[in-house]
Structures are given as C-alpha cells and as structure tokens.
N, C-alpha and C positions, 0 to 999 in steps of 0.2 A: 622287510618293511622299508618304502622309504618318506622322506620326506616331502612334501609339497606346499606349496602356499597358493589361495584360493584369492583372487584380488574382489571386490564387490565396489561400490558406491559408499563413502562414507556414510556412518547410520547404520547399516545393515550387517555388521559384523556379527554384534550377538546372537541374531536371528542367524544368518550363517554359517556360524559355529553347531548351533544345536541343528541346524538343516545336517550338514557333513557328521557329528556322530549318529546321526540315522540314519545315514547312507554306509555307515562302515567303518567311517575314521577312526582309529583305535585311541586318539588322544587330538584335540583340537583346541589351540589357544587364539585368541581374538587381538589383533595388532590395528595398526591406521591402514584404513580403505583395506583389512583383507583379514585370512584366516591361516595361521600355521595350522598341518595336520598329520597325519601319520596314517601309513595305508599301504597297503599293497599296489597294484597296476588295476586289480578290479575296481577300489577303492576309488580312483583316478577316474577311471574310464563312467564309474556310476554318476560320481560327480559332473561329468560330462555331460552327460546324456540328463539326468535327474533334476540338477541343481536349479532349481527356480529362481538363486539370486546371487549367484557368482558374475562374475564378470572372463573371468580367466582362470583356469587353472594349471598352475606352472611347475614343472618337475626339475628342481635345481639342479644342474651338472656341477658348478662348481663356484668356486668363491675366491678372489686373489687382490693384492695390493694394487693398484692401477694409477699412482701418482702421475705416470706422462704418458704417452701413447704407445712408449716404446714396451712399458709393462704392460698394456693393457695387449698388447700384440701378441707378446708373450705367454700372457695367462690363457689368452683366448686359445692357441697355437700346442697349450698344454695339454689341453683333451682331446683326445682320439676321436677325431670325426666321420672316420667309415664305419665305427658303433650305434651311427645315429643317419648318416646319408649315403646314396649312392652315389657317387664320381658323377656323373649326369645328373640327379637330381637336383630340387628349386628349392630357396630359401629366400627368408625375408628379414628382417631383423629390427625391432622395436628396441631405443635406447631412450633412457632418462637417467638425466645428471641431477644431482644437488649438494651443495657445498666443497664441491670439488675442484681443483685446478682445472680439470679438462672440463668446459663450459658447453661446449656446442654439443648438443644430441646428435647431429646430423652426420658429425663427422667420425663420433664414438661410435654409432652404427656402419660407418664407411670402414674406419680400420676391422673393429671384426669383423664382416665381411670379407677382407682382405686376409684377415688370419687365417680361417677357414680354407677361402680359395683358394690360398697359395699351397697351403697343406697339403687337401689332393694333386694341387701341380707337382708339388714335387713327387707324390710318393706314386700317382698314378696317372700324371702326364697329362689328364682330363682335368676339368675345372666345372665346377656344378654353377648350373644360370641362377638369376632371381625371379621370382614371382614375388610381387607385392599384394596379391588377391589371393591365391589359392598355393601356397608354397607346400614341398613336400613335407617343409620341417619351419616353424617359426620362431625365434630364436629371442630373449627376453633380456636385457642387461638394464642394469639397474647400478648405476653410479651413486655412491654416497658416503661423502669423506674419506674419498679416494678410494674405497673398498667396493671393487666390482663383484655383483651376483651374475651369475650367467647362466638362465635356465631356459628348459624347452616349451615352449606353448601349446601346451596338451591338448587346447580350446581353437587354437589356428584362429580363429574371427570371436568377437563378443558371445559370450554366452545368452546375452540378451536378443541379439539377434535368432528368433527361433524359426523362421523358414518361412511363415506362415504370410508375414506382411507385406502389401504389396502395395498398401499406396497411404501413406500417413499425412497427417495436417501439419500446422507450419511450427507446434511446438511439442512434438509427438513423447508421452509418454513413456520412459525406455520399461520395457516387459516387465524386467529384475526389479524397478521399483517397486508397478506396478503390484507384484506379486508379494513384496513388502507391505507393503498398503495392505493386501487382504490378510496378509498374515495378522497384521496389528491388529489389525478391525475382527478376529476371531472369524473369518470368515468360513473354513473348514466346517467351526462348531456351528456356526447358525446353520449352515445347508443343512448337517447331518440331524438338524433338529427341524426339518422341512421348509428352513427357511427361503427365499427369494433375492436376486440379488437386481437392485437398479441402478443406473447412472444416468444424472439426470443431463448432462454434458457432456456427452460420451465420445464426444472427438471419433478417432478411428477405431474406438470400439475396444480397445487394448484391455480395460480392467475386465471388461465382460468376459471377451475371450480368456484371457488368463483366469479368472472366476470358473469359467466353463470347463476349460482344462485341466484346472487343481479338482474342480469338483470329479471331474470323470478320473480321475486318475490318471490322465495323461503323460507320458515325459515331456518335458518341455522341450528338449532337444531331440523329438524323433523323429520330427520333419526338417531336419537340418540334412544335407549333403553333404556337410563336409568339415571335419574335424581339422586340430595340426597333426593328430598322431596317425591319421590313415599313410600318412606318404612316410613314415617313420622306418625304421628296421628295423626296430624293436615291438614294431606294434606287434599282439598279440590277435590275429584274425579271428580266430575261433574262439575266444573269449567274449571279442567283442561282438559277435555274430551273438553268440548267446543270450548277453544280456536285449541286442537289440528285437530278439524272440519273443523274452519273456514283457521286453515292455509293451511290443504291440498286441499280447497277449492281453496284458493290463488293460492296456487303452481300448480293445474291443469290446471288454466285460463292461467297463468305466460308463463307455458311450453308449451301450444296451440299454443301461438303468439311469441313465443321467434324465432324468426331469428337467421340460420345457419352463424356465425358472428363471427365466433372465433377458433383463426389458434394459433397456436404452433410448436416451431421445438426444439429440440436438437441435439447437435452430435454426444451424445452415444446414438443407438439403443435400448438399454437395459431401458432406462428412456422413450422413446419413447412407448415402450409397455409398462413402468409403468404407463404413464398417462392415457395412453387409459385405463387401467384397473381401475387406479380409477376413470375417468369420467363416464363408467358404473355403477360403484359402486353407483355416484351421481346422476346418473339416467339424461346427459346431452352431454353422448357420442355421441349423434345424432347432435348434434349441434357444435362438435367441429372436426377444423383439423387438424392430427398432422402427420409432416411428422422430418424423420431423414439430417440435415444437419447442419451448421456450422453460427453462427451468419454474417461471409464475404458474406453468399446469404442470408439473411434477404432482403425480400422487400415487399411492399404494397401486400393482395395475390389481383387476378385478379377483375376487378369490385366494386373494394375497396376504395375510391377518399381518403377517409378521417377514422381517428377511432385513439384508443388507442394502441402506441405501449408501454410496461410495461415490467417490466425483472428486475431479484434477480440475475445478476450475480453471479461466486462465488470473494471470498477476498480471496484465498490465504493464508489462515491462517497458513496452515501445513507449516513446516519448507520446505524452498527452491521453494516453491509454487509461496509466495508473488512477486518474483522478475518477475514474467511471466506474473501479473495484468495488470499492465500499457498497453503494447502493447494488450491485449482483449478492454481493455476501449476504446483506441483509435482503435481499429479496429470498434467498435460499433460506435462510433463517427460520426467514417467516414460512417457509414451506414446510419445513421438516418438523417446529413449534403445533402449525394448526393442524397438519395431517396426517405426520408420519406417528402415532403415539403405540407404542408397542414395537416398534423397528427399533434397531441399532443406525447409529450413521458413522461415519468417517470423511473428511475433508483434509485434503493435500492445501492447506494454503499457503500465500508467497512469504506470508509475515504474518507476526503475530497480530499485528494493525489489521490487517484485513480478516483473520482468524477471530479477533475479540465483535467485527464487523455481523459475525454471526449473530450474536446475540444470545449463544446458549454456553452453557457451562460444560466445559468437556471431561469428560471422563478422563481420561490422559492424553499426555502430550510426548510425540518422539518429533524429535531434528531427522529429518532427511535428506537429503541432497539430491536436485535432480540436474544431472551435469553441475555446473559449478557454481546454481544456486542453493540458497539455505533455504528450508521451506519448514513447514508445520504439520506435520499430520494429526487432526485432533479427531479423538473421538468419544462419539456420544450413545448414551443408552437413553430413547427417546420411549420412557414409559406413560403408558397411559397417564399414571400419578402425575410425573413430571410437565404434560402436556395442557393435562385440563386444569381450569384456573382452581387456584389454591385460596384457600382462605386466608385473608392478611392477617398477621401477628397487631396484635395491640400496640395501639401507640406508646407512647412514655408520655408522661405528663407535660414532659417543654415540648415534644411533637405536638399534643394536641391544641396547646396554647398557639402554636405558630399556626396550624390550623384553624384554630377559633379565627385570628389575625388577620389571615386571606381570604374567608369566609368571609368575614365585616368587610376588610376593605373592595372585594369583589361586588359585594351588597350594596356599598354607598356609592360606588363609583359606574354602577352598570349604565343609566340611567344617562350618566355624563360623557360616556362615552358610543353612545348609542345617539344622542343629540347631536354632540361635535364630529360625529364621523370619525373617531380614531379607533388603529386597531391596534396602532404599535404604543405602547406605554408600558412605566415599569410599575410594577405592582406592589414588588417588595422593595424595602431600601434598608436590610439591618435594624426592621422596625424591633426584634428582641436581640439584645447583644449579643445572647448565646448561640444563636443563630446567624452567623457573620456572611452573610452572601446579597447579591441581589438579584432580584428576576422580573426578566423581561419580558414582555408578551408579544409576540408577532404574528400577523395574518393578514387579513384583508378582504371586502367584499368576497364570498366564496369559496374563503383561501381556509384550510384546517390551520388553527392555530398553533403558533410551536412555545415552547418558552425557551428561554436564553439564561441559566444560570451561571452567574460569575462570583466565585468563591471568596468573600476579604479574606487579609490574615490574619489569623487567629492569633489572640494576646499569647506572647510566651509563654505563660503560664498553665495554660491548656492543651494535657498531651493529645498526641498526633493521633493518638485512635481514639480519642472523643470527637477531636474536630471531624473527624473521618465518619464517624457515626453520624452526628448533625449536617452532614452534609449530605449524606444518604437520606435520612429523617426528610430534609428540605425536601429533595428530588422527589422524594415518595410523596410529602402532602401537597406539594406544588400541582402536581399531576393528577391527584383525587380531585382536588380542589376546581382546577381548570378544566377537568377532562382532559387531559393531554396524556398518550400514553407515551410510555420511557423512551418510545424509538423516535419519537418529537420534541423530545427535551436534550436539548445542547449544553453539555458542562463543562463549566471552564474551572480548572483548580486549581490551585497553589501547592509549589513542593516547596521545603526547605531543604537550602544548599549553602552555599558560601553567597556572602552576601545578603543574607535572609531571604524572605519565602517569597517567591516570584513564578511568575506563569508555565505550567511545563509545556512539554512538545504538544502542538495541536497536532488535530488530525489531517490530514492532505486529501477532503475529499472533492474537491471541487464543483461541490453541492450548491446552489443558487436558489433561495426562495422567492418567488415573487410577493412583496409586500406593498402594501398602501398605504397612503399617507395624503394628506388634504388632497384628495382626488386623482392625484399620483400615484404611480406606480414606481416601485424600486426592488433592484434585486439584492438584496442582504444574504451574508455567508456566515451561518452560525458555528462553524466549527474549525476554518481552517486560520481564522487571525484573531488577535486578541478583540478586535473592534469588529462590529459586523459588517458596514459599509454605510452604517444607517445610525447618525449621532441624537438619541433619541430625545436629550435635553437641550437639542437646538432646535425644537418641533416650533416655536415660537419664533425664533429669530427667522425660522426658513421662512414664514408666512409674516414675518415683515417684509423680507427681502421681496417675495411677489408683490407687496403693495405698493412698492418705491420704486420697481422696475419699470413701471410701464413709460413708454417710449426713452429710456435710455439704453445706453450702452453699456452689459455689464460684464465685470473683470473678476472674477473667482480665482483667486492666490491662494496656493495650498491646496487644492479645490477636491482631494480625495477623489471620493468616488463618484464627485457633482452635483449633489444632489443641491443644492444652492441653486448651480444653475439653472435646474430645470425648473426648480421653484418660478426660478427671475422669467426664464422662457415662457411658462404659464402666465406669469405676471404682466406680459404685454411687452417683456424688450425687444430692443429693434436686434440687438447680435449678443452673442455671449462666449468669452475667451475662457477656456477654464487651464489655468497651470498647475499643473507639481512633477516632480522630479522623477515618479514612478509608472510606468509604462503598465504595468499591470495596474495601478489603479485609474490610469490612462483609458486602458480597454472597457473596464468597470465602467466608468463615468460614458463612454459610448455608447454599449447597451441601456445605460439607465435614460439616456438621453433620446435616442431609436425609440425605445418604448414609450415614451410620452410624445412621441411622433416629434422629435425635435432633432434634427437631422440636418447635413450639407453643410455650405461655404459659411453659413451663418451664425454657425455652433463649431468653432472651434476649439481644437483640444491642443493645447503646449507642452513638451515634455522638455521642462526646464526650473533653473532654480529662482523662485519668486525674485532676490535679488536680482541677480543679474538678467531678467524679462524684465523687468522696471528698469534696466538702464540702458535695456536696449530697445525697448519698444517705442513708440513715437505716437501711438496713439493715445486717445483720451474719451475717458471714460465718465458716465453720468452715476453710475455706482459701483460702486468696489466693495467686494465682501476679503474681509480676510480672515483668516482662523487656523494662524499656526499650532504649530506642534509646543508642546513647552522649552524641546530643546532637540536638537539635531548635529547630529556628528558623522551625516553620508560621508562617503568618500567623494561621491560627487558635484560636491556642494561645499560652500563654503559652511565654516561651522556655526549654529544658530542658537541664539537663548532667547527667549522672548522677553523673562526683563531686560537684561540689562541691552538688547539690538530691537526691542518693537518702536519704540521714535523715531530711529534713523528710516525702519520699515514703514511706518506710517509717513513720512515726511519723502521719502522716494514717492509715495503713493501720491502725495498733494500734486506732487508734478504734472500724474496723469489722467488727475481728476477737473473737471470740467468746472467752472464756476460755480452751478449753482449742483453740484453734484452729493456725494454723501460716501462716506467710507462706514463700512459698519465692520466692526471690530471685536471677534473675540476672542476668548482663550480658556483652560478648563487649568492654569495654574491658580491653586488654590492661595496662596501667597501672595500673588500678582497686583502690584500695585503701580497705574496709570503713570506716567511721566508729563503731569501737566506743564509744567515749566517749560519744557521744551515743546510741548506740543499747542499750547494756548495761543502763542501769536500766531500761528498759521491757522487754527481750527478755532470755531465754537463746538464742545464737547458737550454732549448729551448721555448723562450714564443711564444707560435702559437694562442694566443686569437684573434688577430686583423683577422688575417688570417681564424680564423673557425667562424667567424662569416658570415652568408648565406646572400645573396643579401637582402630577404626579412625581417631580420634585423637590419640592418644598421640605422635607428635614433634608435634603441637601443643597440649600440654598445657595450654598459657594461653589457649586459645582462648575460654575462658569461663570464668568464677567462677559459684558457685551456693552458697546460706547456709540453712540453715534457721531462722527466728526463731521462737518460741513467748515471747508473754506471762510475766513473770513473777508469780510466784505473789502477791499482796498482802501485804504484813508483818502480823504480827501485832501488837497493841497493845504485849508487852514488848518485839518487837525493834524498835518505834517509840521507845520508851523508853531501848533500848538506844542506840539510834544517836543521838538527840537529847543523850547523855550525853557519847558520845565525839565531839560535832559532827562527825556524818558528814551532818546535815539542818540 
C-alpha cells in the first residue's frame, strides 16, 4: 500500500473522498483543497483516469526539515532519482511556500531542480533537461513551517483538463467543478430515473458535456494523452493498458444507451458553436441540443415531464457589470417559478446577494470555489405543489386591521390622486403603531407600480421575531392591497447592532425606475440607497419652486439628484446651476435633467461643496433653493450642521441673490428651529412649512420646515437717520 494525496478545488473534498473509496482507496481522510488515501499503483492510476473532481494526484517520495536552501538541497539530493528518471529524461517542478523562511516559490523550485541534476551529473555524467508542458516525471514540493513534502505528480497536467476542450469563453467553467455541481444536484439519480438535463446559459457547453459523460459512463480522463507517470520508470505499462481496456469498454456500452437528453441555449451565437465544437470534441455531440436564445425562453424542451435544469450564470465581476446581476437572477427565477414545476434546479451563483436574487427557496446550500472565487451553489426541487399558487394562510387580526387601513385609505384618496396627477405618494405612515413602517407608492403614467417599504424601529420592548413578523404581515397586505407582487416591493429594514437599530446593507442593484411627478419624469432607485432619489414630501415645495422660476436664474445647493431643478426648468428659468459634493448624484441629476429634455450650457451641474461654491462663484441669482442634509462629516467638505451653520448658509446665499430674488429654504431636522435674529435684517422671512406639507403627510407634519426669504428692501437715507437717532445702528 502506499500513500497519496488527491489535491481538488476547495468545497469538493467530501465529495472526493467518497469518489476515491469507490475507485479503491482502502482508507480516505478529507484535508484543505485535497484528499489523503491509501492504495495500491492501480489505486492511483484509477484515480487518474476516473476521478471527475481531483485536481492532482500525488505519490509522496519523501518529507524533510528545509529551514535554508542548504537543507532543502539536501533532502531533495536524499532520494534516489534513477528509481524515478532516466539520465536523459525531462522534468518540471511545481513549488509552494507558506510560513517559511524560504519565501520565493521560484527559486525553491530552481534549487530542486539543481538537486536532482546534479545527482545524475555526478553519478552518471548526464544531466536530464526540463520540459514545463509535457515532462517525463513532475515533481511537487510543498513548503510549510519549514517542513518540505516532496512528491511525484501522477496527473503531469490538471485533472480537469480532459482532452476534449478546444475552445472556451472568457470565464470558462473548470470540468471538476462542473462535475461537483451535478454531483450536488443528484444528477446521476434524476437521469437514472429518465430524467433530462438543461442549461439555460451554457457557455462552452462544459455542464452538458460532463452531464453526458457521467451519464454514459465515460472516464473523464480517456481522451487525455498524457499523464506524469507515462515517462516514469516505475510506471506499470500493462497495468495501465488494462484499466485503459476496460474503460473504453465502459464508455462504448455507456454511449450505445445513452438517451438524446440534453438541451443547452445561450445568447451569444458565438458560444453556441463553441459548444457544439467541443461536444464533438467529446465525442457526445449526437446527444446534445443547443440552440441560440436568452435564459426569458428557457423552458422544459418538448416530451420532457421532468430532469435537471443546472446553469453557471455569470457574477458580474468586471467593473460596472455587477449592477446588471440581480435582474438575470430574477429573470431565471421567474423562469424556473412559472415553468419548470416538477424539475429539480441548481444554480452556481457569485454570492448569496445574487443567489437570494432568485427568488426561490433552496433546498440546500454548498460553498464552492471556482478558482479563487467563493460562490453558492443552490439547489431546488421545483415541484408542481411548490410552483402553482398556493393558498394564503389567514391573516392575524392586526394584519387584517392594517388591511382594513389601506383599504380605506386607498378608497378615499383614489379620486384625489387621479384628479392631481400623482403617482408617487405615501400611503402608509405608522398609521397603527404596531405596525412601525411606512410605504410608498411609485409609478407613473403607464409605469407598473412598485411600493417602497421602509421599516421604523421598533420600541425595545418588542422582540425581534414579532417585529419580523409584522413586517412580513405589512409586505404581504401592502401587495394584496395594491396589486403589487413581492418582486415590486422594495424593503428597507432595520438591524440592531451597537448604537441601536439602524439601516442594514442594501442591495447594489443598479436598478432605475422611471417615475412621474407633475408631468415630470424621474429616475428613483428603490433598493440600493436609503433615499430613493425622489423626496416625496417636497412634492409641494417642488411645484412652488416652478412657479417662482420663470425668467430667473436658478441655484440648486445641495441639489441631490435635481429634481428642483428640473421643476425650476419646467417652470420657465432662463439657466439652472445645480451643486453637491457627490459625482454619482451628479450623474443622477443629468439623466433626470436629459429626460425632461433639459440639457447643454444652460443646465449646469457643479461638483462642489455648497460653501465654498458660494464664495467662489460671482454670479447672481433670481432664486435659490436650498435643502441640506441635517448634518455632514464628508472628508471632502468642510464639516456641516444645519442648526447651528444654516444663517452663516443662508447669509452666503444673500450675496448671490438678486434684489428682488427669493431663497427658499428647507430641511427635514425635526427639532430645527429658524435663526431669526441673525437672519431678519437681511431677509423678510415667510414660514410656508405648515402649508408645503402634501395631504399625504399630514400625521407627519414636522417632517420638514420650508421658509421663504426675500432680501430686504435698502433703507432710505431719512430711515438711516431715523434709526442712528434712536440707536437702533
């Protein structure tokens, strides 16, 4: 018997282990990225040729101390190397270091090499060359806390590489995953139970092929040329002639009975005849089908009741990629929900983010690793039961009451917003307490509406799995109520942590709805920022600001995603500057700007801090909207509070405001209270809060203040005279 270790892809060890005692392994224990096992050379050699998820399979010579080079020369120079190569023959040598004084891989492979060679110089005057591609013998050290392993590479190249591939895509599948994947997904048992296998993404065709070949009983390594132990002097020829017998034996019977049972699509053409090219390759083109379309027509193919659908979507990885995930996942989702009922599925995704993107409950979850990403493999049993709509479970008496609630308020308000043209308004506001969220409605002439749930937080005193319930409760009657199904309802939640309960991670989808608003259009992002883009209790202030604009010039500070200014644009300004400090809300306020056809020299955008733009800009303006944040601590900016720094803000503002001009002023600090004193001799102040606050709402009536300032008028010389008399100057 001897020793070997089977190296595979993190993840795949378990599966591994029980592959190698089926192949023979008399005992096999599962370690990081590999398999210790116990065997004979057939053992080895089956492992070879069989293993669907090794990576390498390595027969250790030996093991020794290797603190400096001078030991590692040593131990390497200890084993007898005409037991293993010919004086002429080629070698290659694979090293990896960790936690050891000798650092460099490159050069831990140069000295053994050097061990080796010199060996035979001295003993037989010859010295054996290198081959880095096809070596007689490949040679495997493994550095770690000084303790060198030093074994032979039974496999010479990846075991994943199986002969067959001849032209792959840009982020190709490796086999031995692949073949993990169907292992997980039970794929053997579905076939032998007449099942089908699909992919609806099938890239170069890699799951199909390997689906085709496990099915047919193929070896995975019989179209391979070339092994490390062929150039060996140990190899056993007629051993391994044998086993290569009995496997093409196998694989003839395999391919006799193997049923035309296996469909692929993609929606580049170009992968479409990659596969087919390497499913000849594997000699299993006859049995598969692949046509060019788009995972939206994915469906059972004809004659097909039942089978494996399986698919390696992509992640997105490349910059500005990842934001376009989400919506593929859930477009798969929704494929596998409406049409697959009676199939099993599996999905490799990149993260659980885009895995939860599905939309389906998975039957189990393994970590995989594809090269030196983490990824998901989930899988599902997509039974008829599971597919067709279910009967909802009865409300609980506070669901129903929240439902009576948006019922009524739906009822009385339809009417009003069907006359005013709004589509965006909130509906709910915390109207029962036990219910702590509010929700928003968004849409637009012809637009499906969504809603926008945003979770308050819950009084201490109410545990985390009731609040968790009632929030579920909300989502569900929000969605009856409105017609809105779950995959158009945006939830935003609260975790508690340190600090108390506060927003967790949103989602990063870079998802853009189009919405409308007093004949405007806007694009709102309901899932990737706490605010959508779209302040829906400034619906009133916006549609002042259009009535005050026309023929001025107007200045947007703060100005988010712009939508002020487009209003003012609409409104008849003659130009409109819009500031803030953020480049991506920058981009935002462009498109929202573009779409109301408000465009060029006219419609400028500033990426700057409102301060410091006020004390450098020179022009002057007929209105100014402002509406900071409650408080700011950018790196790039000086630091902001709005009470105790909005006078000094507003009084910058006077400078570059026109005579008979108007500052309108707001802010959503609930606390916030005006600084007349310092603001009264420059301004006549006009508090318009009560009045810009929008029907819908009203029980949050402090949700914002809003001021209107206008310049005061200059004194005239007697009322200078005046005041200088009664020291009021």
């Amino acid at each position: 018997m001897n020793a070997f270790f089977a190296t595979c892809p993190k993840g795949l060890e378990y599966l591994l282990r029980d592959e190698l005692l089926a192949l023979g392994a008399t005992e096999a224990h599962e370690a990081l990225a590999g398999v210790r096992f116990a065997g004979t050379l057939e053992t080895a050699y089956r492992a070879c040729l069989w293993s669907r998820l090794a990576s390498r399979i390595l027969l250790p010579l030996a093991e020794f101390d290797a603190a400096d080079d001078e030991a590692l020369y040593a131990g390497v120079q200890a084993i007898d190397w005409s037991a293993h190569l010919a004086p002429h023959g080629t070698l290659a040598i694979d090293a990896h270091t960790a936690q050891s004084k000798l650092t460099h891989s490159q050069f831990i492979a140069q000295r053994t090499k050097d061990a080796v060679v010199d060996q035979f110089r001295q003993r037989e005057g010859a010295r054996p060359g290198v081959d880095t591609d096809e070596p007689d013998i490949r040679l495997n050290l493994r550095l770690k806390r000084d303790r060198a392993t030093l074994s032979l590479d039974l496999a010479g190249t990846p075991l994943h590489r199986r002969g067959w591939r001849e032209q792959q895509g840009e982020a190709p599948l490796k086999e031995n995953l692949a073949a993990a994947m169907l292992l997980r997904a039970q794929w053997p048992a579905i076939h032998a139970d007449g099942g089908a296998l699909l992919d609806p993404m099938c890239g170069s065709g890699t799951l199909l092929i390997e689906g085709a070949l496990m099915a047919a009983d193929v070896a995975p390594g019989l179209r391979r040329d070339y092994f490390g132990f062929l150039g060996w002097k140990q190899h056993d020829i007629v051993l391994w002639r044998g086993l290569l017998d009995e496997a093409r034996a196998r694989a003839e019977a395999g391919l006799r009975g193997l049923r035309p049972a296996f469909f692929g699509a993609d929606a580049d053409s170009r992968m479409v005849q990659t596969a087919k090219r390497n499913a000849q390759a594997a000699g299993v083109a006859g049995f598969l089908t692949l046509e060019k379309h788009d995972v939206a027509h994915a469906a059972p193919p004809p004659g097909q009741a039942a089978g494996l659908l399986i698919t390696n979507p992509p992640y997105g990885e490349r910059l500005g990629e990842r934001a376009a995930m989400p919506a593929l996942y859930r477009a798969l989702g929704d494929v596998l929900r409406s049409r697959f009922g009676g199939w099993h599925a599996a999905v490799l995704a990149g993260d659980a983010e885009l895995g939860r993107a599905l939309g389906l409950h998975a039957r189990k979850r393994y970590t995989l690793y594809n090269g030196a990403l983490e990824t998901v493999l989930l899988t599902f049993d997509l039974s008829p039961q599971a597919t067709a709509p279910r009967e909802p479970k009865p409300l609980s008496a506070g669901a129903q009451m929240l439902k009576n609630r948006l019922e009524k308020t739906l009822r009385h308000q339809r009417k009003r917003l069907v006359r005013e043209g709004i589509f965006c308004w909130r509906a709910y506001d915390q109207d029962l307490p036990e219910y702590a969220a509010a929700i928003d409605v968004y849409g637009g002439e012809g637009v499906e509406p969504w809603l926008h749930v945003q979770e308050y937080r819950a009084p201490a005193d109410v545990p985390v799995d009731v609040a968790r319930t009632r929030l579920r409760e909300i989502v569900r009657v929000a969605g009856e109520v409105f017609g809105v199904p779950r995959e158009r309802i945006a939830l935003k939640t609260r975790e508690r942590g340190k600090g108390g309960a506060k927003y967790g991670r949103f989602d990063q989808r870079g998802e853009f709805l189009e919405v409308e608003e007093g004949g405007l259009t806007f694009l709102v992002n309901l899932t990737d920022y706490l605010d959508t883009g779209l302040f829906l209790d400034h619906r009133l202030v916006r549609a002042r600001l259009r009535e005050l604009a026309r023929g001025r010039r107007f200045l947007n500070l703060f100005a988010y995603t712009a939508t002020a200014s487009v209003y003012a644009a609409a409104g008849g300004a003659r130009d409109t500057t819009s500031v803030d400090l953020s480049g991506t809300y920058l981009e935002w306020a462009s498109r929202n700007l573009a779409r109301n056809g408000f465009s060029g020299a006219a419609h400028r955008l500033v990426q700057a801090d409102a301060m410091a733009f006020l004390r450098q800009d020179r022009g002057h303006y007929g209105l100014i909207y402002v509406d900071p944040p409650t408080f700011s601590n950018s790196k790039r900016a000086e630091d902001f509070d709005v009470q105790r720094d909005h006078a000094a803000l507003l009084l910058a503002c006077a400078d570059r405001l026109t005579g008979d001009g108007v500052i309108v002023f707001s802010n959503n600090f609930r606390r916030f209270r005006l600084d007349r004193a310092a603001l009264e001799e420059r301004f006549t102040i006009e508090d318009w809060s009560a009045a810009s606050i929008p029907f819908d709402f009203t029980r949050r009536a402090d949700i914002h203040g809003c001021w209107l300032l206008r310049p005061r008028a200059p004194a005239s010389p007697w009322e200078q005279s005046l005041d200088h008399l009664h020291g009021r100057r």
